[in-house]
N, C-alpha and C positions, 0 to 999 in steps of 0.2 A: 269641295267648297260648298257654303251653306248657298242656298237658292230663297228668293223671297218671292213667293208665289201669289197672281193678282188673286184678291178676292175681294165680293162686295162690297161686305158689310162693314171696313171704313171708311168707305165713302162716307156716311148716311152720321157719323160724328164727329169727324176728326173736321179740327182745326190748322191751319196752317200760318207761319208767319205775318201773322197780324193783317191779315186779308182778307177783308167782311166776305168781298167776290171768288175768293177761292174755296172758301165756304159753303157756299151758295154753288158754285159749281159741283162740288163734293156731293153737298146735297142733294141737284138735281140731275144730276150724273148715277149716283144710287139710286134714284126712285126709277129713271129712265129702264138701268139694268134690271131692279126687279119688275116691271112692267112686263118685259120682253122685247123692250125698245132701242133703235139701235141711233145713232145719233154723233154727232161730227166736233173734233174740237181743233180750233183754230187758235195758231200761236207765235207772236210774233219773235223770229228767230233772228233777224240782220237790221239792224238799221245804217241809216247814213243819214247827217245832218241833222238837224232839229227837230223832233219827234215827242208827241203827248209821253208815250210808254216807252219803257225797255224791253229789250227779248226778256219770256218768261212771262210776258201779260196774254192771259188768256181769256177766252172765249169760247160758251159751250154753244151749239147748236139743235135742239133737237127735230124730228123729223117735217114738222109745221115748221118751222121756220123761228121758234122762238129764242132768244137765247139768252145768258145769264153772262154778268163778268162782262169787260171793259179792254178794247185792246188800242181804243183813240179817243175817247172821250166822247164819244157818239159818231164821227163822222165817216167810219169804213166799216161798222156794224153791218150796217142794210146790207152793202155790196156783198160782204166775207159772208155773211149770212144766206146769200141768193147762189153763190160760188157754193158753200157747203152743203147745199139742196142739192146740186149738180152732181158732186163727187160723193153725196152719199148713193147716188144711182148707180155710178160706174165703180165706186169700192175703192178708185187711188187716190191716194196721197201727192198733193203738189203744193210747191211754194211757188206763191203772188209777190210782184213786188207792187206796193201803192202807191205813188207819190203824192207827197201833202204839201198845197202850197198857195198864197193867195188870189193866183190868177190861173190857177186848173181848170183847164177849159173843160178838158174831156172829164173829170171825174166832180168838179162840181164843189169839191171840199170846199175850198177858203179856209183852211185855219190859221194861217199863218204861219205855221210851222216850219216850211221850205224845208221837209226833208223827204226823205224814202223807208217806206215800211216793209219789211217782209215776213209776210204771216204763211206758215207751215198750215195745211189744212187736213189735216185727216180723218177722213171716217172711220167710225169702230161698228162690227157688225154687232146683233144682241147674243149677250150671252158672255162674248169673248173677252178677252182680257183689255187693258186701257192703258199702257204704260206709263205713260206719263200722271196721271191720278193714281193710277198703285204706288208709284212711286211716293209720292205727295203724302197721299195718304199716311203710307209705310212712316215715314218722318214722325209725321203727328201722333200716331198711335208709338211708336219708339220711341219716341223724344229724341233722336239721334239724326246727327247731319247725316243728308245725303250727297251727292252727284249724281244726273242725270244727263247723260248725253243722247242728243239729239242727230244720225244723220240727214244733211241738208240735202249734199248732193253727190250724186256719186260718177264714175266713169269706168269704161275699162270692167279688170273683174270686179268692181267695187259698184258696177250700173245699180244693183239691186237690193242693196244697201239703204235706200233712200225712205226714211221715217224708219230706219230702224232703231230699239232704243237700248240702252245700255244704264242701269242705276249701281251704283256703288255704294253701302253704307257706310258709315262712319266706323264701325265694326269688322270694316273686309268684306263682309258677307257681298256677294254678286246675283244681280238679277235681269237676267236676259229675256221680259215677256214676250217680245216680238219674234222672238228665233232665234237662233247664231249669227250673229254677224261672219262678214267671210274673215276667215287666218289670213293674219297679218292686221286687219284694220282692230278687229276686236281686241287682241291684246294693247296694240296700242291706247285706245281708246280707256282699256282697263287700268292699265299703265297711270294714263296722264287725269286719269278720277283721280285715281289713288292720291295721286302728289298733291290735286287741288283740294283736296278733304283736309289735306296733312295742312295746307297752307293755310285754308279757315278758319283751321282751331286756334291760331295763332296771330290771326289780324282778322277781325271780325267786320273791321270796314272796308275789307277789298268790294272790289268788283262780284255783285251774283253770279254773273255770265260772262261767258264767254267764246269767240270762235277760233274754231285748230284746222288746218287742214293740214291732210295729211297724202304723200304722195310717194307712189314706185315708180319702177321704168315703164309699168302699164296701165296703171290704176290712180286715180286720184279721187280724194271723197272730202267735202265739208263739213265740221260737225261743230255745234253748240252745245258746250257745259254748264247746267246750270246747280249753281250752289245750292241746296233744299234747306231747309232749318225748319225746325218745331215751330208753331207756334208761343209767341209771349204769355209765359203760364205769369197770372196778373196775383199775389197774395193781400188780400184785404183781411186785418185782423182789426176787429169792431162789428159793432152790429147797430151802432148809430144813425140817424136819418140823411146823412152826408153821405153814409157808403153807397146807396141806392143811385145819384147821377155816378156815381165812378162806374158801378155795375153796366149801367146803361150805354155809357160814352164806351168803355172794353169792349163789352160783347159787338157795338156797329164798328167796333173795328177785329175784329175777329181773335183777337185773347181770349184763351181759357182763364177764367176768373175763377178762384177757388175763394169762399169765405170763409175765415177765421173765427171763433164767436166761445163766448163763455155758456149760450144759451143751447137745448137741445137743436139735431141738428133740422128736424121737420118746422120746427118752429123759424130756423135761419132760411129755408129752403122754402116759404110762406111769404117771408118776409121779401126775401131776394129771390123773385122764381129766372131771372136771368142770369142766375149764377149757374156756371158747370158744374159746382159741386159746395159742401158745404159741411164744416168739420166743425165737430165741441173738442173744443183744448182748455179743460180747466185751469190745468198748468199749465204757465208761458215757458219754465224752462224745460220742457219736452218737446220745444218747438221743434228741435234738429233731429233728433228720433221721430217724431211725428208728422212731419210735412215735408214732403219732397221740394227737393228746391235743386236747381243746375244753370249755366250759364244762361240762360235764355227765362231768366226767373225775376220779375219784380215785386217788393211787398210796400206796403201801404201798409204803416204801423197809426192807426185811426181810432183807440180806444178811448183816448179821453182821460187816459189813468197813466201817469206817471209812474207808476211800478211796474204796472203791467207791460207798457211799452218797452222801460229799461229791461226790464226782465226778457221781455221777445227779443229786442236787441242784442241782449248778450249773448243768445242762442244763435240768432242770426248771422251774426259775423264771422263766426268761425266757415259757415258755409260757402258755398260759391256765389250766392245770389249777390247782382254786379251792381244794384240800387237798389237802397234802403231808405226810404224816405218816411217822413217822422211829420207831422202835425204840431203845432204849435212855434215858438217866437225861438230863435238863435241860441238866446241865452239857456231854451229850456236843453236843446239836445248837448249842448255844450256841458252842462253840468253833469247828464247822463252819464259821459264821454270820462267825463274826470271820474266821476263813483267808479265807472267801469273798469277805470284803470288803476282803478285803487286795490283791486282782485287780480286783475290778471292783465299782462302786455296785451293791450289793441294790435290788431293786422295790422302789417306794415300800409296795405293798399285801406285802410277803415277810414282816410279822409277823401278818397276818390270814389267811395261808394255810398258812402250817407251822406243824405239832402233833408237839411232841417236848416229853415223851413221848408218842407215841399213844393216843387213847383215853380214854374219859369216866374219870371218877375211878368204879369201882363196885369196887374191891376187888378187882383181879386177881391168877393167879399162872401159871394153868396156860395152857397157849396155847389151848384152848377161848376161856379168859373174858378174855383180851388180844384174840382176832377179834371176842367179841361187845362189845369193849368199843371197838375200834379202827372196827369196822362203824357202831355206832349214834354216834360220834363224825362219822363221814364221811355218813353221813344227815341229821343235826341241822344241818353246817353247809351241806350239798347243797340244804338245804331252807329255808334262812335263820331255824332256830333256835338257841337256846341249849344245848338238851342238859339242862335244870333237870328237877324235878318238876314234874308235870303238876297234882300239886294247889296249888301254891303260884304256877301261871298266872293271874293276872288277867282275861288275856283268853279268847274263845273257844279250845276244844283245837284245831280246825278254824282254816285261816285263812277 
């Protein structure tokens, strides 16, 4: 079976799942390892009742005390950060639980939250592997879902278990950085990746995480599964003064943003220096031989030219990308729609993927509030929501 072995150097560019702070962790996670530095990452694995974050939010530490990433919205940093100074001294791995609540006496919070957090703390020596960021990483540079399991805790022959990790890709392929887990837990664990992978591809708004525990007549161990996905690769086709707040609003939320452009690609790449990347596509219908595109793919058809756009459109559709959103008034992509079909049957799924006009209804005019409106339009349905008010939700805000 193939093996995915940690190394640096995706740290230092991969993007992940539309998370400016995982980022930023990636990144300063890589400069730490080529430093020769060694440095602590803390991660909230259990919760109970009302909490800022889910399991999966992390927190990098390095050896001052500084740290990247977000696991309560400020108010368990300092502590987790003063605990991770500690266990980078002694080298283990322990889970904290916090409690968050408006009358904590001992810990001081106040947020109001009345729940309980439980953040995994582990140090990494320099040099050595990171499992959880290879993992991450591994995603982003793949494009390919992962599974990451995490053990919580262990007992029995299972005591030593505990921060071990286990990634599964999307592909089969298996990545044990931590070491073997012991026979019996390990395949389990491989087991029940596998299934939750098979399940993702298929309902895209489950649950990221999740905990299993698992138990013999001698041994019992806790562990958390986390969902991994690529980051939201963002397609902007234009080179207009509009695209530049979309560029900007992407990249703070950590989307790889590729630009589309009729113009050379240095001159795009001048133009938009916070793009990931930046293609000349004379021809719009070479768009599907010419740009990668996959479920976790949005485009932003932004030219300004109604040929051009039908034209990228036509090419698009056949593809997987899950939102296609178009610039201009109803009427105009509706007639696209009819010319289109005048050549050839439209996807049966082509009126649940294209958005014309772009973007949530929130009162637009200027091209700032058209990106933040066209952005959080292509998040809602990346994420298999509606895009409504969050107080008039029924259900949990969290899936």
């Amino acid at each position: 079976m193939g093996e995915m072995r940690a190394q640096a150097t995706p740290f230092r560019k991969a993007r992940f799942t539309g998370m400016y702070e995982i980022r930023q962790i990636l990144h300063h996670a890589g400069r730490l390892r080529a430093e020769g530095q060694g440095f602590a990452l803390a991660t909230v694995v259990r919760i109970g009742g009302s909490t800022y974050r889910r399991p999966g939010a992390r927190l990098l530490i390095d050896p001052k005390g500084a740290t990247w990433g977000t696991i309560s919205g400020g108010c368990l940093e300092g502590e987790v950060a003063e605990r991770a100074l500690e266990q980078m001294k002694s080298g283990l791995a322990e889970v904290h639980p916090f409690t968050l609540g408006e009358d904590d006496i001992v810990l001081g919070f106040g947020t109001g939250c009345n729940g309980i957090v439980h953040v995994l703390i582990e140090p990494f020596a320099p040099g050595g592997p990171v499992p959880p960021l290879d993992a991450i990483a591994a995603s982003a540079a793949s494009r390919r879902s992962n599974v990451l399991a995490t053990v919580l805790t262990g007992s029995g022959a299972w005591r030593d278990a505990v921060a071990g990790h286990v990634a599964v890709q999307d592909l089969g392929l298996e990545s044990i950085p931590s070491g073997d887990l012991p026979e019996g837990l390990h395949e389990r664990i491989v087991r029940d990746a596998r299934a939750i992978l098979e399940d993702k591809r298929h309902a895209a708004s489950r649950p990221a995480w999740q905990n299993r525990t698992y138990e013999t007549m001698s041994a019992t161990a806790e562990v958390l599964f986390e969902a991994l996905q690529p980051p939201i690769r963002l397609l902007l086709f234009g080179e207009g003064h509009d695209i530049a707040p979309v560029v900007r609003m992407a990249q703070s939320l950590g989307w790889e943003v590729w630009i589309v452009g009729r113009k050379p690609e240095e001159e795009l790449a001048r133009r938009f220096p916070g793009a990931d990347r930046c293609i000349f596509l004379m021809h719009p219908e070479e768009v599907a031989t010419r740009i990668a595109t996959d479920g976790r793919t949005a485009a932003f058809l932004m030219n300004h030219s109604y040929l051009r756009d039908r034209a990228l459109l036509a090419g698009l559709l056949p593809t997987q990308t899950p939102y296609l959103g178009l610039l201009g008034p109803r009427s105009r992509t509706a007639r696209m729609l009819e010319e289109l079909a005048e050549t050839a049957p439209l996807p049966a799924d082509a009126d649940t993927r294209i958005f014309g006009p772009i973007g949530l209804d929130i009162g637009t005019e200027t091209p700032e509030e058209i990106a933040l409106a066209a952005l959080a339009e292509a998040q809602a349905i990346l994420h298999g929501r509606g895009g409504g008010l969050l107080r008039k939700r029924t259900g949990p805000i969290h899936s």
